[in-house]
N, C-alpha and C positions, 0 to 999 in steps of 0.2 A: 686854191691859192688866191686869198683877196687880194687885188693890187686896188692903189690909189695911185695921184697923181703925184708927185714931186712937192705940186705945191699946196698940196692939205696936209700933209706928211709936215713941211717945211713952211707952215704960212708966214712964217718973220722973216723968211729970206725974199727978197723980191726980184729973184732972177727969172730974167725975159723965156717967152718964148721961143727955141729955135726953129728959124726961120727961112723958108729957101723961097726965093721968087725966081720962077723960069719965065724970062722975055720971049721964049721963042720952042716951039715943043723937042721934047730932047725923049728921042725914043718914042716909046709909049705913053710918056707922062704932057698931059696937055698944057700947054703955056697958063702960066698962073702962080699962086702964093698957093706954098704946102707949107704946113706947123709939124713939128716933132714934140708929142707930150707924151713927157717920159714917166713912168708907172713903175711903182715895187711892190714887193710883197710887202706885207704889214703883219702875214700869221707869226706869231710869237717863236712857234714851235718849226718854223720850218728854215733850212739853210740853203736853198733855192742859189743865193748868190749869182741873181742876174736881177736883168733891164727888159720891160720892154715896152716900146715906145711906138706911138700909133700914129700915123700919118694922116692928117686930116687937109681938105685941100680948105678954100676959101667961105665955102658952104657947111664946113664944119662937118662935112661928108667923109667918114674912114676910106681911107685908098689903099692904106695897106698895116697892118702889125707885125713892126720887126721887133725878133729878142736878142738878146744878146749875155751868155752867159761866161761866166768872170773866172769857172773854174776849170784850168787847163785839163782835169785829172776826168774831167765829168764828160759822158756820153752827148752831153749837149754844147760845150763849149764854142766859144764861138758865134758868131751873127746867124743868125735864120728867118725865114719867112714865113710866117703861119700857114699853115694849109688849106686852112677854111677861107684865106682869102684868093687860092689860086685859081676858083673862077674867075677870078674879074680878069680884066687885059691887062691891067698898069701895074699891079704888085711886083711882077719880078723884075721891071724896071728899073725900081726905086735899088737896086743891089748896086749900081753905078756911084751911089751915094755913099754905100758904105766901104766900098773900096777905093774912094779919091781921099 
């Protein structure tokens, strides 16, 4: 499944990055600016019908890759958190974010 970013997909739209700045560390995740850039599939052929968007903190460093699929009927529906990122410490943190 190719994903690209939102805004190669959509280069005439000029919508910001989402953006979260933690003043103060909240759980596992260390005080600082984390970005949300959201990613889709692009294959022609595929009906995938989701999201999913990588958490990069200040350094431009991935902290974590949530997806998020759109189709209630589907084995994956729903927000999740890649698994390739559950060595690090701070991934399962960021779930605070999708349930506020």
């Amino acid at each position: 499944m190719p994903l690209e970013p939102y805004s190669v997909i959509f280069p005439e739209n000029d919508e910001p990055v989402m953006a979260l700045q933690l003043d103060r560390k909240t759980g596992k995740i260390p005080k600082g600016a984390y970005g949300f850039i959201e990613f889709y599939c692009t294959d022609k052929g595929c009906d995938c019908r989701r999201t999913t968007l990588f958490v990069l903190n200040e350094k431009k460093q991935e902290k974590a890759v949530i997806s998020m699929g759109f189709d209630p009927d589907d084995d994956l529906a729903g927000p999740f958190l890649y698994d390739f990122t559950s060595s690090r410490p701070m991934p399962a943190s960021f779930w605070i974010f999708l349930s506020n």
